[in-house]
DOLUM-281771 format. One record per residue (C-alpha): residue number from 1; residue in three letters; x, y, z. Coordinates in Angstrom, 1 decimal, padded with zeros to 4 digits. Example, Ala and Ser with C-alpha at 12.3 -4.5 7.8 and 13.67 -1.06 7.14 Angstrom:
2
+-----+------+--------+--------+--------+
| seq | type |   east |  north |     up |
+-----+------+--------+--------+--------+
|   1 |  Ala |  012.3 | -004.5 |  007.8 |
|   2 |  Ser |  013.7 | -001.1 |  007.1 |
+-----+------+--------+--------+--------+
***
This chain:
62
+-----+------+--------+--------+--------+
| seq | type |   east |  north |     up |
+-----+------+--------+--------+--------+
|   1 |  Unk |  012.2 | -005.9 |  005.8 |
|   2 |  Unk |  010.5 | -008.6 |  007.8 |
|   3 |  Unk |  006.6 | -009.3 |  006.8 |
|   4 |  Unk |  004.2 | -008.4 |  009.6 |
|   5 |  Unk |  002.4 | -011.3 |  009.2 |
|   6 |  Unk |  004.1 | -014.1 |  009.4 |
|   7 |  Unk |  007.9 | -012.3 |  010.3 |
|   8 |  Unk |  009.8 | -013.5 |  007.2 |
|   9 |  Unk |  011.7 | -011.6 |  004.9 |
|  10 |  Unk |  010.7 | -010.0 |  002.4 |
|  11 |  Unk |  011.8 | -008.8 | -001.2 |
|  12 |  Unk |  012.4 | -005.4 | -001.9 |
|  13 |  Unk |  010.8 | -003.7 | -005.1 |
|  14 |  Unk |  008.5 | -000.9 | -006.0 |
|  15 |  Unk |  004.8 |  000.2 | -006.7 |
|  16 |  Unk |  003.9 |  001.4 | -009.8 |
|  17 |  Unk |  000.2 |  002.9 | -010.1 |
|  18 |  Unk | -001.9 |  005.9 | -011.1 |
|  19 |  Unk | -004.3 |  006.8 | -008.3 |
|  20 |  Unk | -004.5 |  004.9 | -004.5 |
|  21 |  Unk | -006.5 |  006.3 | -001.6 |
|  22 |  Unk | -006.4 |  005.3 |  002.1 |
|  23 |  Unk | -009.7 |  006.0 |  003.9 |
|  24 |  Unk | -011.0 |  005.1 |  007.7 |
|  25 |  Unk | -014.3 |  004.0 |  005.8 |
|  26 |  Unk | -013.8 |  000.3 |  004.7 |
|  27 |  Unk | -017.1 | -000.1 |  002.3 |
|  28 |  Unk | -015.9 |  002.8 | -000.3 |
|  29 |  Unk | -017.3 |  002.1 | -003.8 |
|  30 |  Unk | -015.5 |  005.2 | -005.2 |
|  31 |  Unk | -011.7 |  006.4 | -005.4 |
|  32 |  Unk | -013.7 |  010.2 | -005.2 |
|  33 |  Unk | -011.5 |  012.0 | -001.8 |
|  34 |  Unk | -014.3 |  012.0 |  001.4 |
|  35 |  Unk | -013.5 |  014.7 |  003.7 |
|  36 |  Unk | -011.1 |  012.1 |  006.2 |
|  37 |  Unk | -009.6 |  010.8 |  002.9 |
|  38 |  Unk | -006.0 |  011.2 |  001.3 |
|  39 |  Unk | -005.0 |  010.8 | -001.9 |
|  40 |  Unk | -002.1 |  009.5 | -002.9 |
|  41 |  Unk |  000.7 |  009.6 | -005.4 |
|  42 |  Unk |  002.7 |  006.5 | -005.0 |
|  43 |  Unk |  004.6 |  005.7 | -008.2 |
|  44 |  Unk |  007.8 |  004.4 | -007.9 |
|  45 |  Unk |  007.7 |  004.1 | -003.9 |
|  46 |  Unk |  009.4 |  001.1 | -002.6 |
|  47 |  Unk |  007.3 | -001.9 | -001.8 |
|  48 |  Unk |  008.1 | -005.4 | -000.2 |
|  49 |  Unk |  006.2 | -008.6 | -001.1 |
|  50 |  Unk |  006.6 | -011.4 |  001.1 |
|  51 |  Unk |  006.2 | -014.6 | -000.9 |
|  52 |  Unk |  005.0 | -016.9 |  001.7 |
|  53 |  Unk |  001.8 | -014.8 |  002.4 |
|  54 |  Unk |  001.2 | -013.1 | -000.2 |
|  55 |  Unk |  001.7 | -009.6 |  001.3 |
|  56 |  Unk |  002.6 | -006.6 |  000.1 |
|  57 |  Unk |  004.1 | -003.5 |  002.2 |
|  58 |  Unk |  004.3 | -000.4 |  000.0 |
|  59 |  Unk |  005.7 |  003.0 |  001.9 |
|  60 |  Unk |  004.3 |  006.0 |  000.4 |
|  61 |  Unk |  004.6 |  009.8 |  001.8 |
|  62 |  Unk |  001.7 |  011.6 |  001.7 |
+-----+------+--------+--------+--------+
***
């Protein structure tokens, strides 16, 4: 996969955690679920970090 940032590629791995949540609001202090929010379950989803910038892109289903 190429990086979105800077268009090199990337190495392939995976994302290991216990709880992630993607929200619209970009000053949350909590991981509680607001009424836009999803939660998500993302262990063992494939992930690319590009090296050059530091990025990581993680895919995850929700």
């Amino acid at each position: 996969m190429k990086c979105p940032k800077c268009g090199k590629e990337m190495e392939q791995g995976y994302f290991y955690g216990q709880r992630a949540l993607w929200s619209k609001n970009g000053d949350k202090f909590t991981i509680l679920k607001g009424k836009d929010d999803v939660k998500l379950f993302a262990s063992g989803s494939p992930a690319y970090k590009c090296e050059h910038c530091h990025k990581i892109v993680v895919v995850i289903d929700y």
